[in-house]
C-alpha positions, 0 to 999 in steps of 0.5 A: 101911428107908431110906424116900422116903415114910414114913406114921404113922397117917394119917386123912382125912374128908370130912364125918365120913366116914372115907377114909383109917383110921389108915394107915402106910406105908413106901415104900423109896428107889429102888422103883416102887411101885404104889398099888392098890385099888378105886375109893373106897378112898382112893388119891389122897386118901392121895397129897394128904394126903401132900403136904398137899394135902387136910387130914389128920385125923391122921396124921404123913408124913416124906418121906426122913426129913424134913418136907415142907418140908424136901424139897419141891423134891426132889419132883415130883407129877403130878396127874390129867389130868382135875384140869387146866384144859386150856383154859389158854392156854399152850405145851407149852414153857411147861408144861415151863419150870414145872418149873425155878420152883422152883429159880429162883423165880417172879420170875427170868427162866428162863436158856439152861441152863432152855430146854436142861434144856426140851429135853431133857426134851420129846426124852426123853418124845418131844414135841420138835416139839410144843414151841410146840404149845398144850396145848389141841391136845394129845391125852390121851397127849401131854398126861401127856407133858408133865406128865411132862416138867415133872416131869424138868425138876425133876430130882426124887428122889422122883415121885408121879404119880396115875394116870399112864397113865389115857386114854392109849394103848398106846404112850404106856404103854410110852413113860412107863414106859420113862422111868419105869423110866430114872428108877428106874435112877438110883436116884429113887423112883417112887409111882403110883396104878395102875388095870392089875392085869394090868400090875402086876408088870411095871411095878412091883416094889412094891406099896402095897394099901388100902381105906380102912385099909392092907391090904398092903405089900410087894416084889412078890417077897415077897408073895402078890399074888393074895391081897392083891389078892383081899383088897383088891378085896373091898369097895368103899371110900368115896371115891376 
């Protein structure tokens, strides 16, 4: 299987108390997975021990076959809202252009080509007029817009978003989706914590379940998703 995340016993603990478990996974080029399980059971600790964000115990992780290092600039991650300070004083505009800092460095002043892919990015996620709006003003929904415009400005292969619709209304559900789904189409790779069991299979066509250990893995075509979710949902996990 030609994988964009590849997991090999992945352990994480927070004082001697296991959150993740000898985990694997094998997350295809090209799907919109959905990471799934109760609150506690390790799914945005597995996304940040991925990407090296939260200290693994054990565990080996490949992203397209290589080291993280290797590929980091192929990736973009969107964090939780709520993991944001909000009250920075900075533009929407500004917010967006970070996207393009890995590619020419912290140093280099940002090139007419840099404020263009800017805009482009805010006309797709809908926040074209809101571009020198300071972020504070920002309701919740247009504040994940513009996390996900910086992450288009990246032009990454592979996205990793934690929990991307939470506090969000339903319109700009069905907006990030539709750009998420325009992604896919492209051939990128979409990973994302998911709290909706209702909208699952209509947002996403695979499924990653765990609690604390992995419990299922798998095309949303090829699995029995009443009972993986039954079998996922049975006990509460640790830590989220």
């Amino acid at each position: 299987m030609n994988t964009a995340l590849s997991v090999r016993d992945l352990t994480v603990t927070y004082s001697d108390t296991p959150v993740l478990w000898d985990v694997d996974a094998d997350i295809p080029v090209g799907s919109m997975a959905a990471i799934v399980g109760p609150n506690g059971a390790g799914k945005s600790t597995f996304i940040k021990a991925a990407l090296e964000l939260t200290p693994r115990l054990t565990g080996e992780v490949a992203f397209f076959g290589e080291s993280l290092r290797a590929v980091r600039q192929r990736i973009a991650y969107v964090p939780q809202r709520a993991a944001i300070d909000w009250d920075f004083p900075i533009t929407v505009e500004e917010v967006v252009l970070m996207g393009v800092y890995g590619q020419r460095g912290w140093v280099r002043r940002p090139r007419k080509e840099d404020y263009l892919r800017v805009a482009d990015a805010l006309d797709v996620v809908g926040l074209a007029s809101f571009r020198q709006r300071p972020i504070a003003q920002l309701s919740g929904g247009q504040q994940q817009r513009t996390f996900l415009a910086r992450a288009l400005v990246q032009q990454a292969d592979l996205w990793i978003l934690d929990e991307p619709f939470q506090g969000v209304d339903a319109e700009t559900e069905h907006a990030l989706v539709a750009v998420l789904h325009g992604l896919q189409s492209k051939g990128k790779t979409i990973i994302a914590v998911h709290h909706d069991l209702q909208t699952l299979p209509r947002y996403f066509d695979y499924l990653f379940a765990i609690n604390v250990r992995r419990i299922a893995e798998g095309y949303m075509r090829d699995i029995a998703l009443a009972e993986v979710l039954k079998q996922t949902f049975a006990h509460e996990g640790i830590a989220q």
